[in-house]
C-alpha positions in Angstrom: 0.0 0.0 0.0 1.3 3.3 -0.9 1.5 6.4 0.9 -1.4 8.2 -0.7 -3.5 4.9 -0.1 -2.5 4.9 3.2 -3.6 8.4 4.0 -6.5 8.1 1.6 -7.6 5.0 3.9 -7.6 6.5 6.9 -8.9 9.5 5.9 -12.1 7.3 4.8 -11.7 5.4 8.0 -12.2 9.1 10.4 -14.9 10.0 8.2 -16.8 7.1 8.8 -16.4 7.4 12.8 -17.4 11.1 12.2 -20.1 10.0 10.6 -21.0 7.5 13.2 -20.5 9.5 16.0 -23.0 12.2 14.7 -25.6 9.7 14.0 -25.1 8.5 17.5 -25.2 12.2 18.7 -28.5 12.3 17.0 -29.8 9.5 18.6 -29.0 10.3 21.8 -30.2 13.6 21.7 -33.6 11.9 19.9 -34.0 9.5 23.0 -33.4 13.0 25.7 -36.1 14.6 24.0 -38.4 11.9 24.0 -37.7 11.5 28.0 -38.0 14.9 28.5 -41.4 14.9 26.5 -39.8 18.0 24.8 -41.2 19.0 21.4 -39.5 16.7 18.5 -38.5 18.9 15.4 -36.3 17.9 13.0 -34.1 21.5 13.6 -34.3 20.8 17.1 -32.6 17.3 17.1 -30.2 18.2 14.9 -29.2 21.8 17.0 -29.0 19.9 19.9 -26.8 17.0 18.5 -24.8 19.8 17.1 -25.0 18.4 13.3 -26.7 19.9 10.5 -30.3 19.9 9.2 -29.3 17.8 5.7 -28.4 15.0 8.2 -31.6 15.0 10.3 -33.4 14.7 7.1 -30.8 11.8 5.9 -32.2 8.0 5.5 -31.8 6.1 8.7 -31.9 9.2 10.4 -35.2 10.2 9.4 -37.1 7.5 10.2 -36.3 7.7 13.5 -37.2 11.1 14.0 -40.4 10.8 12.2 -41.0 7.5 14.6 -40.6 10.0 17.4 -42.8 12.8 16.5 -45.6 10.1 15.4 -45.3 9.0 19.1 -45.8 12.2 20.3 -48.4 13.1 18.0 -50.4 10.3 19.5 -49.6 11.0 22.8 -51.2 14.7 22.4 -47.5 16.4 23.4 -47.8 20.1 22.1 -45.1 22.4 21.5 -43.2 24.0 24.6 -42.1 27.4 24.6 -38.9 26.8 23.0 -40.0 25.1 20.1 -41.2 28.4 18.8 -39.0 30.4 16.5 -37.3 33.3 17.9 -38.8 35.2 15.1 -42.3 33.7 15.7 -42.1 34.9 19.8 -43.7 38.2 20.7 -42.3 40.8 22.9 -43.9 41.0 26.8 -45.2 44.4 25.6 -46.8 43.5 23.2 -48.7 40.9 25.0 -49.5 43.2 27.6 -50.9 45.4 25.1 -53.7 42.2 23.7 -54.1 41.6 27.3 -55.5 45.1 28.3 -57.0 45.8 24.7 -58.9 42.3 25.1 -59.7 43.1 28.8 -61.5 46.2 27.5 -63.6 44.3 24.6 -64.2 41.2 27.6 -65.8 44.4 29.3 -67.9 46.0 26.6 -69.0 42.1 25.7 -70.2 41.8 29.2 -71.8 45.2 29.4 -73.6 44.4 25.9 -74.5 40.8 27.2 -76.3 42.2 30.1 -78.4 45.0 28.1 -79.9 42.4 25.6 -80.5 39.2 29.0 -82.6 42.2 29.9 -84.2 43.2 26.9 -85.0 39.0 26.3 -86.2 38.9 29.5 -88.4 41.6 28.9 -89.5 40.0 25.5 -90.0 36.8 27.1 -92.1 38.1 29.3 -94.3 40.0 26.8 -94.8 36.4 25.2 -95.6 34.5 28.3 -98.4 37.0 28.4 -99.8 35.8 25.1 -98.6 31.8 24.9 -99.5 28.5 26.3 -97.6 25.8 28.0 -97.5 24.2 25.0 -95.7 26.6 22.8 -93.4 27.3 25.4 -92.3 24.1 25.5 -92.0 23.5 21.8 -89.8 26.8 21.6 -87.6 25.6 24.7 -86.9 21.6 23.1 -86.3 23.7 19.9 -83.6 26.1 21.9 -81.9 22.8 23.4 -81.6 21.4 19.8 -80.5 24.4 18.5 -77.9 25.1 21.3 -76.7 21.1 20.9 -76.0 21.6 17.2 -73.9 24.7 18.2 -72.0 23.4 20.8 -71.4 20.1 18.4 -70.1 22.6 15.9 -67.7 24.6 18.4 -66.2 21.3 19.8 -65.6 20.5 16.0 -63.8 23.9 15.1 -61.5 23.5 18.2 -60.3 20.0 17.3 -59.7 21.2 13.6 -58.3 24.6 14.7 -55.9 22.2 16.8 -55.0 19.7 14.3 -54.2 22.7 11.4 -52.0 24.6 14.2 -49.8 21.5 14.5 -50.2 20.6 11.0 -48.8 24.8 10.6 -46.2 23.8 12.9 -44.2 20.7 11.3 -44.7 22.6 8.4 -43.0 25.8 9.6 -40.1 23.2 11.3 -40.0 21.5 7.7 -39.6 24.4 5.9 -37.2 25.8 8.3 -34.8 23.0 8.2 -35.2 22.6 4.1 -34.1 26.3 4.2 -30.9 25.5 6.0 -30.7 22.5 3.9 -30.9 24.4 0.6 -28.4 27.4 2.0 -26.1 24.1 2.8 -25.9 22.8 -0.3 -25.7 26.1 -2.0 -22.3 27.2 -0.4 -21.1 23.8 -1.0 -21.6 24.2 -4.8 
């Protein structure tokens, strides 16, 4: 074996245990953040295990990670603070400013609430003046079904609003990491 083999050899050789040691890495870091219960995002793992995006994407990496946020998913774990974006956080003055601005509306709502309870009660009792126990009750079973369809209807908004947020979510992480991916490979070329 030549020289050049011979350095050519073992440069292959330390490649490979680089490469094994940051799939390990990743690994590790996968089976932490599934302990923890921590949010599992493809930028996160590979931040934490210190290696890039392109190889948290990489087959026999991937699969795991995918595995893991499956699990997750159907374990109900939502995101933590830190899984949002630094550029998707909002500053405390900001929040204190939706806080007092919906504080005011939660008052005018309430104020607006209690005028028309007392101009309904006042209707109501103009009709009870001029109905029978019959009507009344056929106007109150058709309230009930009426307010059962509309809660049916809320619940069902709420799970989809919650399915599309973490659906928006992996997406963002996706997107995030294929960035870093694509800005990768372009310096490379």
């Amino acid at each position: 074996m030549t020289a050049h083999e011979a350095r050519a050899a073992a440069l292959k050789e330390a490649r490979e245990r680089d490469s094994q040691d940051k799939r390990r890495r990743v690994l590790e870091v996968l089976d932490s953040l599934q302990r923890t219960g921590a949010k599992i995002t493809f930028a996160r793992v590979a931040k934490q295990a210190r290696v890039s995006t392109w190889l948290a994407y990489s087959p026999g990496v991937r699969e795991h990670i995918e595995a893991a946020r499956q699990r997750q998913e159907d374990l109900g774990i939502e995101a933590t603070a830190d899984a949002v974006p630094p550029q998707s956080r909002v500053s405390s003055a900001s929040l204190k400013t939706d806080l007092a601005l919906a504080q005011q509306q939660i008052k005018e709502l309430r104020a607006e609430r209690n005028r028309l309870r007392e101009r309904l009660r006042l209707q109501l009792g103009m009709e009870l003046n001029h109905t029978d126990a019959s009507e009344l009750t056929f106007r109150v079973d058709e309230l009930n079904r009426a307010n059962a369809a509309l809660t049916k209807d809320l619940q069902q908004a709420q799970a989809d609003n919650k399915a599309l947020r973490a659906t928006i979510e992996g997406l963002e992480d996706d997107l995030s990491a294929a960035r870093q991916s694509l800005r990768k490979m372009m310096r490379t070329t």
